[in-house]
Each structure stands twice: as C-alpha cells, then as structure tokens.
VOPAGU-2260 file (C-alpha; in pm, 1 decimal, decimal comma):
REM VOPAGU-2260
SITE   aa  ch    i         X         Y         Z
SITE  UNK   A    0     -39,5   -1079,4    -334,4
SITE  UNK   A    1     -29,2    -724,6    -451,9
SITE  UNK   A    2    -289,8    -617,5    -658,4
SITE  UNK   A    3    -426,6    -335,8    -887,1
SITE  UNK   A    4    -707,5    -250,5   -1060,7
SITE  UNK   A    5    -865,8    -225,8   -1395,3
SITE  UNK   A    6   -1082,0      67,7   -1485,4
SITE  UNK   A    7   -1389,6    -123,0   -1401,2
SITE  UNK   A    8   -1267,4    -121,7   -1054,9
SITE  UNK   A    9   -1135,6    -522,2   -1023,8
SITE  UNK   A   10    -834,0    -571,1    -822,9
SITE  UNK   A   11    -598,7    -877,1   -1061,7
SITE  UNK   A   12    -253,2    -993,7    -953,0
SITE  UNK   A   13      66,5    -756,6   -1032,4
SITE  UNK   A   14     213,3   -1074,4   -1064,9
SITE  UNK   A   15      61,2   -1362,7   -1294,7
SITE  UNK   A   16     173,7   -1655,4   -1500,0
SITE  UNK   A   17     231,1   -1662,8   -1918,2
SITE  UNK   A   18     188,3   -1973,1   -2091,3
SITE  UNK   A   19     406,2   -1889,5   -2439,6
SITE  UNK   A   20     512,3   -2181,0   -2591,4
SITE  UNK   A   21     378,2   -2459,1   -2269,3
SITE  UNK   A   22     183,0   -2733,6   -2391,5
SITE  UNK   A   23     398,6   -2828,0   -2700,8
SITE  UNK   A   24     607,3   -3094,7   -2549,5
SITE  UNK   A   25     435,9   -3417,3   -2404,2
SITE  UNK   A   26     746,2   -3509,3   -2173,5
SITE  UNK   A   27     719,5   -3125,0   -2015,9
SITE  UNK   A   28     319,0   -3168,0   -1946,0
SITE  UNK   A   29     324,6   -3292,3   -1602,3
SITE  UNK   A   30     570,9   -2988,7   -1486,1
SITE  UNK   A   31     373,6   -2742,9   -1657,2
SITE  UNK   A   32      62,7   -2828,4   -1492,5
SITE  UNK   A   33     224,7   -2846,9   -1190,0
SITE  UNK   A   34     401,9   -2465,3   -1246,5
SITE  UNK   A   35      41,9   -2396,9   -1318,4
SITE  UNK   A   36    -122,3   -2523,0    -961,1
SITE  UNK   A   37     185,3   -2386,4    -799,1
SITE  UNK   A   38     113,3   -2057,2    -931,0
SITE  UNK   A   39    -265,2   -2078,8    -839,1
SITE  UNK   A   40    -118,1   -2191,1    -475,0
SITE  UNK   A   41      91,3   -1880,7    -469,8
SITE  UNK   A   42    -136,2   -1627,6    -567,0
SITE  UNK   A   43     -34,6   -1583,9    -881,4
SITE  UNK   A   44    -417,1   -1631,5    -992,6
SITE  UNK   A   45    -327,8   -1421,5   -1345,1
SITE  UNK   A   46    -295,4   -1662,1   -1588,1
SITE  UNK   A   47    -182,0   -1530,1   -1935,3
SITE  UNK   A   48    -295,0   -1712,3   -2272,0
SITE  UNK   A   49    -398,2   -1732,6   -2609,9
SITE  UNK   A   50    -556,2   -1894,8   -2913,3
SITE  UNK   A   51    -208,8   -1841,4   -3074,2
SITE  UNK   A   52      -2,2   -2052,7   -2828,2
SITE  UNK   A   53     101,4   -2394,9   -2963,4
SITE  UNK   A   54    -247,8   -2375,1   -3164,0
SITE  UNK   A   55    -415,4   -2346,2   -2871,6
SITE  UNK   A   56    -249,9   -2659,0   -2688,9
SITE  UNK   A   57    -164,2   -2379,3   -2408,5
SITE  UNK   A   58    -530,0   -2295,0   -2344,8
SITE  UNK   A   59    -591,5   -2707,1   -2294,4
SITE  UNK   A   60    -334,5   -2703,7   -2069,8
SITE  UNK   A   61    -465,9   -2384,9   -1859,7
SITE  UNK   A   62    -813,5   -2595,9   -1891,6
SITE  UNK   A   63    -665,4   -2877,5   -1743,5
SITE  UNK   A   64    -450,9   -2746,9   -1450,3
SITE  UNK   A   65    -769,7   -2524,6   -1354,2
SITE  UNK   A   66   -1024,0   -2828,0   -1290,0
SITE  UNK   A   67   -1189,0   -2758,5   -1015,0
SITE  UNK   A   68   -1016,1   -2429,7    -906,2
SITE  UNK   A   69   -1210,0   -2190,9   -1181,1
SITE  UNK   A   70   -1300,0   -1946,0    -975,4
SITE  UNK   A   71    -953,3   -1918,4    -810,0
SITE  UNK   A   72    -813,0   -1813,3   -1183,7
SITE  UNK   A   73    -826,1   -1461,6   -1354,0
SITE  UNK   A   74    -794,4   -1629,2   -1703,3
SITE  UNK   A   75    -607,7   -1370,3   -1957,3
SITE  UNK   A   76    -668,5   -1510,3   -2358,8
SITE  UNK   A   77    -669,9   -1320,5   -2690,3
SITE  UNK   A   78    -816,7   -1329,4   -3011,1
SITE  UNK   A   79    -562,9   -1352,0   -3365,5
SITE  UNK   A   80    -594,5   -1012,3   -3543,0
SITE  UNK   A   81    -709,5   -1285,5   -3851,8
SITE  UNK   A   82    -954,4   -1389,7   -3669,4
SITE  UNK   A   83   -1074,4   -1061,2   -3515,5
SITE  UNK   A   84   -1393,9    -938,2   -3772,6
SITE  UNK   A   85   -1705,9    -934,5   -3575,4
SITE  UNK   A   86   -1842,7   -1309,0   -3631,6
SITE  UNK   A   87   -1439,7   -1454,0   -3624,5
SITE  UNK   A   88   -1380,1   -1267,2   -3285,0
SITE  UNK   A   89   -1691,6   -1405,4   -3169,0
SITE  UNK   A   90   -1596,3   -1825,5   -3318,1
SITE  UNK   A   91   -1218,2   -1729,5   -3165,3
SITE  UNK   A   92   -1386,9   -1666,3   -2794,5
SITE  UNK   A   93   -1576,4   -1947,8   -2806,2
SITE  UNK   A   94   -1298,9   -2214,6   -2959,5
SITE  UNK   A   95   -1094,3   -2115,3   -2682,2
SITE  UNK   A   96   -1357,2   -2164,2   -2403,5
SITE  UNK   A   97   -1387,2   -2470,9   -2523,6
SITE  UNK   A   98   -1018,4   -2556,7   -2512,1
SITE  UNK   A   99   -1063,6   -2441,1   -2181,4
SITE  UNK   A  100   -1334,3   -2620,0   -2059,2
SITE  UNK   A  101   -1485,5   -2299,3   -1915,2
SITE  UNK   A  102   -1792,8   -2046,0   -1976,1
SITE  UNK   A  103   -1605,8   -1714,2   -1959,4
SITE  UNK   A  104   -1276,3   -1594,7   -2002,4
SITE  UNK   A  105   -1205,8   -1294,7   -1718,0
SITE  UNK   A  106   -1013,6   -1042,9   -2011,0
SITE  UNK   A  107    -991,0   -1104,8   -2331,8
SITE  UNK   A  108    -696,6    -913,0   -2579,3
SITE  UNK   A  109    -705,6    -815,6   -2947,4
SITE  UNK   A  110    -321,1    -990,6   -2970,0
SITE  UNK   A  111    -229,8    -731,9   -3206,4
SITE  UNK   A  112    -397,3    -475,6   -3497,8
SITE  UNK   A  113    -446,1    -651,7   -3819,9
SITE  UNK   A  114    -664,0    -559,5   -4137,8
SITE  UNK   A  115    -989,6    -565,8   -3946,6
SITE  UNK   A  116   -1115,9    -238,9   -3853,2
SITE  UNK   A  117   -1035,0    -145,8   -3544,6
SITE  UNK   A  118   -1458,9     -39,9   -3514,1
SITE  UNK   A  119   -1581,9    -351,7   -3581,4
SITE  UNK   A  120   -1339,5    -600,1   -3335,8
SITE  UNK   A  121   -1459,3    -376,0   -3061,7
SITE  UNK   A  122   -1818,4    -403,4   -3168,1
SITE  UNK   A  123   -1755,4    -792,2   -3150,3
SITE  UNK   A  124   -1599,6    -813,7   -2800,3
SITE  UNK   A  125   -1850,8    -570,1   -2677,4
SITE  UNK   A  126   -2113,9    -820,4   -2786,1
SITE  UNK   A  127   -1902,0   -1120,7   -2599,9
SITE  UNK   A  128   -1873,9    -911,7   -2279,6
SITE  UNK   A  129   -2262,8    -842,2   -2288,9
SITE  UNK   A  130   -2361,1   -1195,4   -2370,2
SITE  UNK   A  131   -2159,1   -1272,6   -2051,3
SITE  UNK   A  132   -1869,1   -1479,6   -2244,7
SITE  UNK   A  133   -1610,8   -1209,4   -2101,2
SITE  UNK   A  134   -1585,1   -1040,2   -1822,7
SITE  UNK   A  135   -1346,5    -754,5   -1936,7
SITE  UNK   A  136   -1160,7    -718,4   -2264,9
SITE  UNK   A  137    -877,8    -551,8   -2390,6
SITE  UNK   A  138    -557,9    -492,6   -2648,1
SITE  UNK   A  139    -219,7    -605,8   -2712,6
SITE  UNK   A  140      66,4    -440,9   -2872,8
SITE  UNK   A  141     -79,2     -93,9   -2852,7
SITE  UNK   A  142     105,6     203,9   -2889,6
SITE  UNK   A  143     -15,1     531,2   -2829,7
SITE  UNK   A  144    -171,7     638,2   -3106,7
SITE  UNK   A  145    -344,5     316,9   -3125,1
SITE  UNK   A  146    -490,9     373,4   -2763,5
SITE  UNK   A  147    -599,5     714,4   -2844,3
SITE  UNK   A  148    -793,5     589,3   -3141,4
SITE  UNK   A  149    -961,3     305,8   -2933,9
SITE  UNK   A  150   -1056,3     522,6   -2701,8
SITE  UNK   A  151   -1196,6     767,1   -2955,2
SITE  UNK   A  152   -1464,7     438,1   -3100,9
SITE  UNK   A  153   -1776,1     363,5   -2968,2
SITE  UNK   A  154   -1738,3     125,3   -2657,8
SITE  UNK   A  155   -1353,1     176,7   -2709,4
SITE  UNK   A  156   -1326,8     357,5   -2318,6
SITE  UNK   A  157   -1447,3       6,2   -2233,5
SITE  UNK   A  158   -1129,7    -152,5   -2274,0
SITE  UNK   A  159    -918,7    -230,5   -1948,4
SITE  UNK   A  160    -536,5    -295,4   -1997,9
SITE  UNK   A  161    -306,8    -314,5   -2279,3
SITE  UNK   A  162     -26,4    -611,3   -2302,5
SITE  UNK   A  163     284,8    -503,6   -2456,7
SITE  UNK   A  164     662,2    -627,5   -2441,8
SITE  UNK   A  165     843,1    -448,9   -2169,4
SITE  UNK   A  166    1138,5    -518,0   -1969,5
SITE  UNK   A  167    1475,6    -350,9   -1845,0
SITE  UNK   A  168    1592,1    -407,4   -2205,3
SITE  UNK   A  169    1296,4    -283,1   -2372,6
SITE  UNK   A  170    1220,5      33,9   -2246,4
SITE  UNK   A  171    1053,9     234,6   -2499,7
SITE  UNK   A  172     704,1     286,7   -2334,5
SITE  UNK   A  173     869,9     442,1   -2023,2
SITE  UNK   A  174     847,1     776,7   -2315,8
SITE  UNK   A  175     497,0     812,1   -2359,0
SITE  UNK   A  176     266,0     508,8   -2365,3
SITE  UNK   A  177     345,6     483,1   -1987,1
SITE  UNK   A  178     229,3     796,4   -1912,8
SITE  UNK   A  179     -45,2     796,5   -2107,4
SITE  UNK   A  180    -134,7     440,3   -1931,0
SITE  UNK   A  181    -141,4     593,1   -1591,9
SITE  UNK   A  182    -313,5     886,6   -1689,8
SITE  UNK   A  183    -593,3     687,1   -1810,2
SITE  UNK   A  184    -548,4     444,3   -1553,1
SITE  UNK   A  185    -537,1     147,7   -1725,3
SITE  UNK   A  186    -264,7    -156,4   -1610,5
SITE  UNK   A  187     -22,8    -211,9   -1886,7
SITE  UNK   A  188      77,5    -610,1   -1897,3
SITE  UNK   A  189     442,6    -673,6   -1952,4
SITE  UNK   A  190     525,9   -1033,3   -2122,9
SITE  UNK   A  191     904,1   -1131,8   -2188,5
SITE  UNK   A  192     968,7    -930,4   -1879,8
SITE  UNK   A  193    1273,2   -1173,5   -1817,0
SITE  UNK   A  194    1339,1   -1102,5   -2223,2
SITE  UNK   A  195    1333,0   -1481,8   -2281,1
SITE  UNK   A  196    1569,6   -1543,6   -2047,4
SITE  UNK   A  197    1846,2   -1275,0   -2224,6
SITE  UNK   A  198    1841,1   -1020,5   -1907,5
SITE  UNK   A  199    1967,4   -1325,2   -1678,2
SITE  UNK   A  200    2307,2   -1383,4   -1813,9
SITE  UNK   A  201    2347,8    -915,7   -1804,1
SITE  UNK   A  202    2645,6    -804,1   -1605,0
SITE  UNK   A  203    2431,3    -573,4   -1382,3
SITE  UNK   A  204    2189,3    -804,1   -1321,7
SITE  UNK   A  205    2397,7   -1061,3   -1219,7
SITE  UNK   A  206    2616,4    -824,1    -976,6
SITE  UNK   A  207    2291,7    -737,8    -811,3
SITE  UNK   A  208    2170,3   -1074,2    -797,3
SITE  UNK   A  209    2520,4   -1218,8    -596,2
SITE  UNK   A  210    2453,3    -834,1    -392,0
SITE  UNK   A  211    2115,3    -894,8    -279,6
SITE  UNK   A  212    2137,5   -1296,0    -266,4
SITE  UNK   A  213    1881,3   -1382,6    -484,4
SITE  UNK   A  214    1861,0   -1482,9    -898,6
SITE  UNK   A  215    1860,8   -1308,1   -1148,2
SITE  UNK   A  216    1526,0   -1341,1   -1277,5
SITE  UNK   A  217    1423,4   -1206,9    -889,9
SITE  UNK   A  218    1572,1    -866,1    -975,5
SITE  UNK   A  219    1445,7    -825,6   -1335,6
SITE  UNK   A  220    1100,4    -917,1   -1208,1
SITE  UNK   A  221    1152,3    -695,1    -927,6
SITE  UNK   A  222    1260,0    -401,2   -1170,8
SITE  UNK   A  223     934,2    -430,4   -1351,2
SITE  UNK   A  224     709,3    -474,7   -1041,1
SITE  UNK   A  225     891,1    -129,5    -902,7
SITE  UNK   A  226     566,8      23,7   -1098,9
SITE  UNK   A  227     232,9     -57,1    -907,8
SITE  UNK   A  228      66,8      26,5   -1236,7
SITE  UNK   A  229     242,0    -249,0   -1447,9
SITE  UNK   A  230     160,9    -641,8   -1442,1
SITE  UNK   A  231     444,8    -877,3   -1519,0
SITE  UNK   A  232     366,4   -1195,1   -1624,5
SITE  UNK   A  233     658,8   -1437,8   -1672,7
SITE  UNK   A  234     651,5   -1766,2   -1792,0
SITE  UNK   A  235     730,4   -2050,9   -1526,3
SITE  UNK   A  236     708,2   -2395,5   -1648,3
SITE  UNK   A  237     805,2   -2542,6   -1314,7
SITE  UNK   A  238     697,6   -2517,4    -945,7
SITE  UNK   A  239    1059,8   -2413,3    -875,5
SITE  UNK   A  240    1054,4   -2128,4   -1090,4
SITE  UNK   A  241     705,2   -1995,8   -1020,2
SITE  UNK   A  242     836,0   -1972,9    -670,3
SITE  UNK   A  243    1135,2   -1791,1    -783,6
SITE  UNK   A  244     883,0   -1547,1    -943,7
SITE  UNK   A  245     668,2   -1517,8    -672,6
SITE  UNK   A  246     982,8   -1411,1    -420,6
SITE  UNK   A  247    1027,5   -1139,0    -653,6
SITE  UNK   A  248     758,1    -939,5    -555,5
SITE  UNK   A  249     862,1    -938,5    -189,2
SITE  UNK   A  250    1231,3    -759,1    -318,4
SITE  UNK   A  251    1254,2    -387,8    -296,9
SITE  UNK   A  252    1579,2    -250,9    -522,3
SITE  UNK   A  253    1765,0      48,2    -335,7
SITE  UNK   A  254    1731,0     367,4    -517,0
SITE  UNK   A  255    2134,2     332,5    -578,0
SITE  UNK   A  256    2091,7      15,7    -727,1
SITE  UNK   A  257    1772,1     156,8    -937,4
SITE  UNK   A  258    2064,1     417,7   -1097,5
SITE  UNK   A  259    2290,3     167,5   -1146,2
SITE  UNK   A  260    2041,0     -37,1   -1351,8
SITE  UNK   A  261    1921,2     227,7   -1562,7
SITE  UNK   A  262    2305,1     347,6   -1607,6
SITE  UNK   A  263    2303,8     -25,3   -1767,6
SITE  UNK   A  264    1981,0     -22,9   -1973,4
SITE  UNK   A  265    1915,0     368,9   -2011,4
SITE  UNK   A  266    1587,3     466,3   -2027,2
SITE  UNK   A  267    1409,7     651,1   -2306,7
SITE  UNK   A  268    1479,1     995,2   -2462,3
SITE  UNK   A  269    1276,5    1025,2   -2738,8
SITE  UNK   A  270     957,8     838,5   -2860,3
SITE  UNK   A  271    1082,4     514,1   -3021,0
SITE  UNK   A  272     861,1     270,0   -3201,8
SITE  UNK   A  273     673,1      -2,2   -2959,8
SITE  UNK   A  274     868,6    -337,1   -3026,3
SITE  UNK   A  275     701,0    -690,4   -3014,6
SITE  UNK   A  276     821,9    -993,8   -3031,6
C-alpha cells in the first residue's frame, strides 16, 4: 500500500475506506462489515467516519468490524460544527469512542465551520490530542482562506490534513487550495471521489475503462490517486468493491489518456468557490 505522510511525520494509506451512509440498513450489515475486514485485509487500513453518519450507526459499525484488529486501523472521525465549542467537541470525541468501542481515534476533523469560533474548537481538540483521546486532528471543507486563518491561531499549525470533495468532476481545488496543500505539506482527503457513483456512467470514463480493461470506478480512483499528495477514500460496502478499489491504485493512466480526461472534465481557470456535498 502506498502511503504518505502527515506533517507530524506518520505515513496513512493513499487509499482508505468511507463509511457515508453504511450502517442504516439491517439487511446490508453483514456486507458492510465484511467490505470493512476486506478493506483492513487489503491495506486499506484508512477508515473514514463520523458522528454525523446515520447518527453515528456508521461509527458502531467501524467498532464492530475492528474487534480485535484496532491497531491494524487508522480510524478517521469528525466532530458536527454544532457540536464543536470547547466542552461539545470534547462530549462529541468521547460519544464516538464509545460508539466505537475504542480509547483514541487516530485523526479527528472539524466536519465543517459553523458558528463556533474557529479559536476555541482548536483549543478543544488540542486538549483531546494532549489528554491522549486523539492522535492527530484536523478540518473538513476548508478552503483557502479558511486554512490560512487556522494556521494563523494558536495550535492551528497543529492540524494535519484537510477533507474536502474532490473528484474529476469537481475540480476546483486543483486552482489554489492544492497548491497551497502541498506547499504546506499537508494530505488533502478526497470523499465522493467516484461522485456518488455519477463519474461511472461518463463517456470518457467508460471509453477508458473498455481501453484499459478495467471499471470505471478503477480509472476515476486512479485519476485521483495520480497525486501522491491526495488520499481518496471511496465508499465500498462490499468485499467485491473494496477490491475493485484497491486494484485502482496499481493502474497508471498514460499521459494521452490524462489529456483526454481533462479535455472531458477541464480543469480550473480561475478560483471558484470550494463545493461540498
């Protein structure tokens, strides 16, 4: 498994798992846990969460699948901007270890800003990371200008990646919250990178897909893994399609077919707002 690293220096999976929307249906339970082992299995030891998903039914299920195998698991979880003053983020981190039946959570996310101020969140997850409840912590949904004023707060150089939407249709960031990530050297996550499944059923993807012999989703993941900076972390609800995922990071795209895709799904010429869904 490829790896990079956060500015603290710890190597995590380019390639993880999201859990969006797993947990809410009994009759799908005994596949998702499965995807879930099958991604531990595979090296795909990233697993993506949060307090948000299915009322935290997803961080039960990421408690369940990892019984046992804790160490194995680079847990990923975030904190509600509602519940993000400095006693709520603190209640939030705790909930969810609960949910997930563990002592620490490896990086924990502000899921996006709300009404707290910025200041005090940080203050709170500096206090979780110090009292050994989190290993790392970080943002979500961050443009630029939101980056440069964490960084600018007291403990704010602390954080260590920033998870934002970010796929071959959704290319905004490639203008200048990119760049900035790399200069700062921070991994930017990418969730939806399949864009919920849209990018599958594309013309260009699917010529590429019959030219290299593989799926769809193989060459969108592969598009986004092109960038050693960026993590993708799809969701996989079944063995079958974590494997899928995982193959993906073994596929190089030609430079030719690299044109062709962004003569499909231009990049960037201006700064555009960062989009979330």
């Amino acid at each position: 498994m490829r790896t990079t690293k956060l500015p603290a220096g710890v190597d995590v999976p380019v390639l993880g798992i999201g859990t969006w929307r797993m947990g809410e249906q009994p009759e799908r339970r005994r596949h998702e846990l499965d995807a879930l082992v099958c991604a531990l299995d595979n090296g795909m030891t990233l697993i993506d969460t949060a307090e948000m998903y299915g009322d935290g039914a997803a961080e039960e299920l990421v408690g369940e699948a990892l019984a046992g195998r804790r160490q194995e698991a680079f847990i990923v979880s975030k904190v509600l901007p509602q519940h993000a003053s400095r006693k709520g983020t603190i209640a939030a981190c705790e909930a969810s270890l609960k949910r997930m039946a563990t002592d620490y959570i490896d990086l924990y996310l502000l899921h996006w800003r709300g009404g707290v101020p910025l200041a005090e969140t940080v203050d709170a997850l500096e206090r979780l990371a110090s009292d050994g409840k989190i290993r790392h912590w970080g943002v979500s949904n961050f443009d630029t200008d939101d980056m440069e004023e964490l960084l600018a707060l007291p403990g704010g150089r602390n954080a260590q990646a920033n998870q934002v939407l970010y796929n071959l249709m959704r290319r905004g960031i490639e203008f200048d919250l990119l760049p900035w990530s790399r200069r700062h050297a921070m991994p930017v996550m990418a969730y939806s990178p399949l864009e919920q499944g849209v990018l599958l059923r594309e013309a260009e993807v699917l010529r590429l897909a019959d030219e290299y012999s593989t799926t769809p989703a193989q060459i969108t993941l592969a598009w986004v893994l092109r960038d050693e900076q960026v993590i993708a972390i799809p969701k996989a609800g079944t063995p079958h399609y974590v494997k899928q995922a995982r193959a993906a990071l073994d596929l190089r795209l030609s430079p030719i077919d690299m044109q062709a895709l962004d003569r499909a799904f231009p990049p960037p010429r201006r700064k555009v707002p960062l989009e979330m869904i």
